[in-house]
C-alpha positions as CSV (number, residue, x, y, z in Angstrom):
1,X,18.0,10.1,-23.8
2,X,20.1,11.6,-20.9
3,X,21.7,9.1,-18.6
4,X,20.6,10.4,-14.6
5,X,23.5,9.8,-12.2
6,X,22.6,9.7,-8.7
7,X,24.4,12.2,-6.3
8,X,26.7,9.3,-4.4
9,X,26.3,12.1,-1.6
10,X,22.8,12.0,-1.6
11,X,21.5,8.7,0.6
12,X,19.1,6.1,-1.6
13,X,15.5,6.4,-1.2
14,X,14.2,4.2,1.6
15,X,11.5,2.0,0.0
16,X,9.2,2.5,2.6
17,X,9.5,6.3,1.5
18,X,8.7,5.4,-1.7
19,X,6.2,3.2,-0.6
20,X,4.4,6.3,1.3
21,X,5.0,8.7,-1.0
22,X,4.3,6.8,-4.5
23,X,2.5,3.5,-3.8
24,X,0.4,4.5,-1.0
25,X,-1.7,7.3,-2.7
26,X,-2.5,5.6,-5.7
27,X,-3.6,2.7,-3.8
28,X,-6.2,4.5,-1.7
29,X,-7.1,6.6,-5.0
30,X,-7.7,3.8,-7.4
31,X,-8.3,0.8,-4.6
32,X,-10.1,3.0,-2.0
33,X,-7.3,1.1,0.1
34,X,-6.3,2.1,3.6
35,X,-3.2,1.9,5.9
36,X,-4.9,-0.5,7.5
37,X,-6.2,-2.5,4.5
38,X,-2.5,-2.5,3.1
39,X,-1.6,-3.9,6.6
40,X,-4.1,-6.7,6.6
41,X,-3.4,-7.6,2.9
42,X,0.6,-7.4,3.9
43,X,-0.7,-10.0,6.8
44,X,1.7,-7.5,8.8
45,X,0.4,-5.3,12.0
46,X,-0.5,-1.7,11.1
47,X,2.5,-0.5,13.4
48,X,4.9,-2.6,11.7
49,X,3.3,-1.1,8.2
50,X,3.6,2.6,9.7
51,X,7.3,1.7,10.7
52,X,8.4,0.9,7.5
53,X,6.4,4.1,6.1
54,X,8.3,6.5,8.2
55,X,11.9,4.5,7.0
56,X,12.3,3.7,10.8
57,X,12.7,-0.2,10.1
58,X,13.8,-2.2,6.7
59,X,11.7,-3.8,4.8
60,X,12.3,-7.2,4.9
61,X,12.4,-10.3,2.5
62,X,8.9,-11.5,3.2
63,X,7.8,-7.9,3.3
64,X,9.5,-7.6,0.0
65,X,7.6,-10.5,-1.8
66,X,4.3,-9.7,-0.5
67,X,4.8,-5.8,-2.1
68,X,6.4,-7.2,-4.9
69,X,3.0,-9.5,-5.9
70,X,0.9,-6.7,-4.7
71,X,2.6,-4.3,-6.5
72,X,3.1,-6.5,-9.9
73,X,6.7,-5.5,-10.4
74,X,8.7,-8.2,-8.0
75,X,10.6,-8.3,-5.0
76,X,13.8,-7.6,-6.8
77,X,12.8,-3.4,-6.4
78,X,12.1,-3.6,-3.2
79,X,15.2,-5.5,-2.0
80,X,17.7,-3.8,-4.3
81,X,15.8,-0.8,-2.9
82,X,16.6,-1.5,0.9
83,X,20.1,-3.4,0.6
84,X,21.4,0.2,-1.6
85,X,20.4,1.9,1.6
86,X,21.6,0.0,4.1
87,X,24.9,-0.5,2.6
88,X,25.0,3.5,2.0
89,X,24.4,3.9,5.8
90,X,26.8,0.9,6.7
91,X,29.4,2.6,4.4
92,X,28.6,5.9,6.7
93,X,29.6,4.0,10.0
94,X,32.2,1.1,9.1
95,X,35.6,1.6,8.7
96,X,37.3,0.1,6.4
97,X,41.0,1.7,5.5
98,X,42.6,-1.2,7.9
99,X,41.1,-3.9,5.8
100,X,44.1,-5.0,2.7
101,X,42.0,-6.0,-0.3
102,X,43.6,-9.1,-2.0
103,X,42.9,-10.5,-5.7
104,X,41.7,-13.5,-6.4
């Protein structure tokens, strides 16, 4: 099997994105499952829900645990899903070259 290696130009997926894009339509396929059902099963506003579907806010810990359960596979994906993209962004915007690097 061929090993896939991300583009480290390429910016992570943002896990709404692949929440939208992936989740979402199987949910209202197989559940018959709305935006706003999702929002009332996430116990979170349908803005908020619509927010993280456009990538325009993280998804958060308690966000991340609530998908994770309703999802069946965790909150580890969705966390490692939003720190990889914030720290590619943060990487974009925070200089470092000043900062020594010592060994322990």
């Amino acid at each position: 099997m061929e090993k896939l290696i991300r583009n480290p130009n390429t910016p992570p997926t943002h896990p709404g994105i692949l929440l939208r894009d992936v989740v979402l339509p199987d949910l209202k396929e197989n559940h018959k499952l709305t935006i706003q059902g999702l929002a009332d099963i996430l116990n979170i506003s349908r803005q908020a829900l619509h927010r993280i579907l456009k990538g325009e806010v993280p998804v958060s810990v308690d966000t991340a645990l609530k998908l994770g359960k309703l999802c069946g596979n965790g909150d580890s994906l969705w966390l490692n899903m939003q720190s990889k993209y914030d720290v590619y962004f943060a990487k974009q915007t925070i200089e470092l070259d000043d900062i020594p690097t010592f060994a322990a």
